[in-house]
N, C-alpha and C positions, 0 to 999 in steps of 0.2 A: 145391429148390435145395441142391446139397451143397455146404456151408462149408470151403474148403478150407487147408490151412495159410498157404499166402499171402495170403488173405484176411484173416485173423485176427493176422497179422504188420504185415500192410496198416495193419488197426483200430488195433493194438495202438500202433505206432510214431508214430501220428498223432494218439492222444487220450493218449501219452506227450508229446512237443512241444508240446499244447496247453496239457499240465500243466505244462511247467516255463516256458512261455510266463508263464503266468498267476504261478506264485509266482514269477518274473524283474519281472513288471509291481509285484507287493506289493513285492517287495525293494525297490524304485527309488521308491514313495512313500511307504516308511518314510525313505530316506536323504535324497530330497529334501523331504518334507513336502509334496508338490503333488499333489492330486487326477490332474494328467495333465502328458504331459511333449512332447504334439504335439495341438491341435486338434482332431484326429481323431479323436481317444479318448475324447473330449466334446465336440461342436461347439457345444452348446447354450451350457452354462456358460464355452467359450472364445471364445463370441462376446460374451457378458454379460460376460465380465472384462475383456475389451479395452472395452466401453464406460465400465465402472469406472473403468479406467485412464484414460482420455483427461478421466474426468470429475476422478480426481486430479489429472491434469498442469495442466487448467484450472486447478482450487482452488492449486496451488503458484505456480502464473503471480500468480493474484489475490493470495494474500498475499505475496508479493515486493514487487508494486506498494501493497498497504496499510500495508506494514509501511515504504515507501519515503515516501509520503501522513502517515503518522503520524509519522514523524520530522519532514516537513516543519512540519505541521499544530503541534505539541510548541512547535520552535524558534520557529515564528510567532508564536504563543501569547504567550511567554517574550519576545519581541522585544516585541512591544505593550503587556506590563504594565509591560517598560525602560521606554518611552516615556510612560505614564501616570505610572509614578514621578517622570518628570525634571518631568512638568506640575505634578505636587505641590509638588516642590520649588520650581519656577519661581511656583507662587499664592504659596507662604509667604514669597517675596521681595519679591513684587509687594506682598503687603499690607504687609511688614515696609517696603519702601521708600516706600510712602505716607504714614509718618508722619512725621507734622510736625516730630517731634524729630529727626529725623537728619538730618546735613551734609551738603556738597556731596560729600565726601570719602566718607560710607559708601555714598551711592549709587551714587559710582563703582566701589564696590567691589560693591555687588549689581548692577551692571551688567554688571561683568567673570565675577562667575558664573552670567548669564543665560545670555552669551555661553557661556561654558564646557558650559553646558546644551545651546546651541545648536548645538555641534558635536557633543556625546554622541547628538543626536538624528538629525545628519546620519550620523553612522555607526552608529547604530541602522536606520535605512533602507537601507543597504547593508549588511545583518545577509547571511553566507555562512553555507551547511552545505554542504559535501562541496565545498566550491569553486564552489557554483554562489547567486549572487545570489537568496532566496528573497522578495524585496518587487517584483520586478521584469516578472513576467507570464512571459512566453514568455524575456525578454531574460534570460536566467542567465549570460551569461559575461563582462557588465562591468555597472559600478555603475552602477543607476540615476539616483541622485540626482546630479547633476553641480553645486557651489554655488564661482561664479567671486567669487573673492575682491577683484576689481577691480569690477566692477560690480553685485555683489551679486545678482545673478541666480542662481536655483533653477532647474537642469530635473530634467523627470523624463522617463528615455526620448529627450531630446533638443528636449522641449516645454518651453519656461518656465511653472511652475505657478501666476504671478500674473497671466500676459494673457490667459488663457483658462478660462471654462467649461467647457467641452467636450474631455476626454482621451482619448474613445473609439478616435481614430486611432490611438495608444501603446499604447493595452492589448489586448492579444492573450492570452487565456487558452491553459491548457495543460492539458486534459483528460484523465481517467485513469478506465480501468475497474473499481470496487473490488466488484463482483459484482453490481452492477445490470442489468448487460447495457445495452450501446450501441444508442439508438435515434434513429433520424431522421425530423423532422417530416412528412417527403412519405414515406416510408415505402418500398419498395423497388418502384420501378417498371421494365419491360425487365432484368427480375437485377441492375441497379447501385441502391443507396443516391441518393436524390433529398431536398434540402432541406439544413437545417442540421441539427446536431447535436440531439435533447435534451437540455437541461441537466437536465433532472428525474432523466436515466439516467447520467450520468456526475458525474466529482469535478473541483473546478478543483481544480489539486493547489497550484499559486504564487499568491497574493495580489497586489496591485496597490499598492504604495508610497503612490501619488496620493492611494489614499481614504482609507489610515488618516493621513496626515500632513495632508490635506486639498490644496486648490486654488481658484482662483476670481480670476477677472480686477479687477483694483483699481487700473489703469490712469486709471480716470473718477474713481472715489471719492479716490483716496490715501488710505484707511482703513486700519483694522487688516486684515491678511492672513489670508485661511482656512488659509495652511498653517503647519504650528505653528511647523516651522524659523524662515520669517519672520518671524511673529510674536514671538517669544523676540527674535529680532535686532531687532525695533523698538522693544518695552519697555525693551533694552539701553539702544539709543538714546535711549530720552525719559532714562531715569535719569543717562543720563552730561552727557545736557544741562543737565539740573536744574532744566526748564523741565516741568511734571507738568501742566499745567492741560487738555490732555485725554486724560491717563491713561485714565480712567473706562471710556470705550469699547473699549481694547484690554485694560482687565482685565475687561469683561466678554466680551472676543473669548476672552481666555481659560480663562473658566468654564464658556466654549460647547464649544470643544476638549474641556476634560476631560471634559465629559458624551461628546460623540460619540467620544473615544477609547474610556471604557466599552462602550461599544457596540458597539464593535469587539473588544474585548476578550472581550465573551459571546459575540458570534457565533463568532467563533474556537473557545472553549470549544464549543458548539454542534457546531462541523463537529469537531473530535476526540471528542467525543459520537460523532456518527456515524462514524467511520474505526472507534473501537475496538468500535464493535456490529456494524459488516459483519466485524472480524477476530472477534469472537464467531460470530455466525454464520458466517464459513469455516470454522472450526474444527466446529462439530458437522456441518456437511455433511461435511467430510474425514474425521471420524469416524463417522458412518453411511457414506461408501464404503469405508472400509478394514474395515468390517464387514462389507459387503457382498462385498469382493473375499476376506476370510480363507472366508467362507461358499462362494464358487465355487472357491475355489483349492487350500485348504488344507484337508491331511485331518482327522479324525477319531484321532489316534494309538491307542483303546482299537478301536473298528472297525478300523483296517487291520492290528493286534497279532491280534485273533481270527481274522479272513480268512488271515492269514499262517499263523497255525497250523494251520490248518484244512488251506489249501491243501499246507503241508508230509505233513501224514496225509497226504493223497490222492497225493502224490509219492512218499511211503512204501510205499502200498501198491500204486499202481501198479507202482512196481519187484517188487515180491515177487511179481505175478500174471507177471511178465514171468517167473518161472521153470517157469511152468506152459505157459507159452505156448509158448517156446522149445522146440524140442525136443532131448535132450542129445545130445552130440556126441561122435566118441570123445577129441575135447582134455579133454572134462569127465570120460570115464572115465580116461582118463591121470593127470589130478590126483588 
């Protein structure tokens, strides 16, 4: 087969193109720093980066919502150790008013700072962060604790917390993803979600006022009240009557409080424990994919420097054969 000049003009032009194709492609991953700049060019590693990616946007979603969880969880915290403090205060009254040496006059006056106590508690349970009621379950956008100043009646949620047992109808939790992944008891039958929630897989992110202040119907008894508000407000009352003879029971109602407020108090500790270990662990998964996405995405700067150079010689010398290829012309003998 005889090789003819169009042949070789053919060749020449076409593995010319390829050449400057190829150091056009190195210029464009030096400027951008990106292994590729269309799928196409790597389908492998730009199918693997788009997984990366959705697996970051996940991780950015989850700490949004843990870092929303942990403010919560902080303020909560901070709210229930108020209300442990005021209980301290209110024993060191309680015992100081039980002694025999003081008048009718100072008890009225430790009565007036139970009371005082009584209110700091009441607005301790309607404790806000961002505007949004944090003691209150699901209900964030009015105060839970409602305490009518005429009747002396406490609700919580719209329930009064001394005629009943039983709050469960009021509390409605508000559940949140903080990277455990959402699961459900009946598990996913016909493609829809069947059953309730698990709680083992998700976060309550609101607390429920009722338990940490307490509740409990006392309607029969007339006894000292489980919830402390009231309770603070009856001890008032015995001190200002000056009639003490069965103290005894409501200050041991209140020695009960203060342990079950502890209580509450660690468990709280406890779940910010966990909020700030799932944001630990967000963090080294985000940081194993963003090592994982620099690995599929982003070049090598000393390899794509070498290749560039490389490719530039061979740009180089392809033009210089192109003077042997061409053949000259009488333009080229005029010059």
């Amino acid at each position: 087969m005889r090789i003819t000049q169009g042949i070789m003009t053919r060749n020449y032009t076409s593995n010319l193109a390829r050449a400057m194709r190829e150091l056009s492609s190195l210029s464009d991953k030096m400027a951008s720093y990106r292994q590729f700049q269309r799928p196409s060019e790597n389908p492998f590693n730009a199918l693997s980066a788009l997984k990366v990616r959705r697996t970051l946007s996940m991780l950015d979603t989850q700490y949004e919502t843990m870092n929303t969880a942990s403010s919560v969880v902080d303020v909560t915290e901070t709210t229930i150790k108020s209300i442990k403090q005021r209980l301290d205060d209110a024993m060191e009254l309680v015992l100081q008013g039980k002694n025999d040496v003081l008048s009718d006059e100072d008890r009225k006056i430790i009565a007036e700072s139970l009371r005082g106590l009584q209110k700091e508690v009441l607005n301790l349970g309607n404790t806000q962060l961002g505007g949004r009621y944090i003691l209150g379950g699901a209900n964030t956008g009015e105060p839970p604790f409602m305490y009518d100043e005429v009747t002396g009646a406490l609700t919580y949620n719209g329930l009064d917390v001394n005629s009943t047992n039983d709050m469960s109808s009021v509390k409605v939790d508000v559940f949140v993803d903080i990277g455990l992944g959402v699961n459900y008891l009946g598990g996913v039958v016909g493609g829809a979600y069947d059953g309730d929630i698990n709680k083992n897989s998700v976060f309550s992110l609101y607390e429920h006022g009722c338990d940490i202040l307490g509740f409990g119907d006392i309607s029969g008894s007339g006894g000292p009240s489980s919830n402390i508000h009231t309770l603070l407000g009856q001890l008032a009352d015995i001190f200002d009557s000056g009639d003490l003879s069965g103290i005894d029971q409501y200050h041991a109602q209140l020695d009960k409080k203060q342990k079950d407020i502890l209580v509450q108090w660690t468990a709280t500790g406890e779940r910010s424990k966990q909020v700030l270990f799932m944001q630990e662990r967000n963090d080294e998964l985000a940081f194993q994919a963003t090592k994982r996405q620099t690995d599929l995405e982003v070049i090598i700067p000393e390899q794509v420097i070498t290749q560039l150079k490389s490719q530039e010689m061979i740009y180089r010398a392809a033009l210089q054969a192109g003077s042997y290829i061409f053949p000259a012309t009488v333009f080229d003998y005029l010059r």
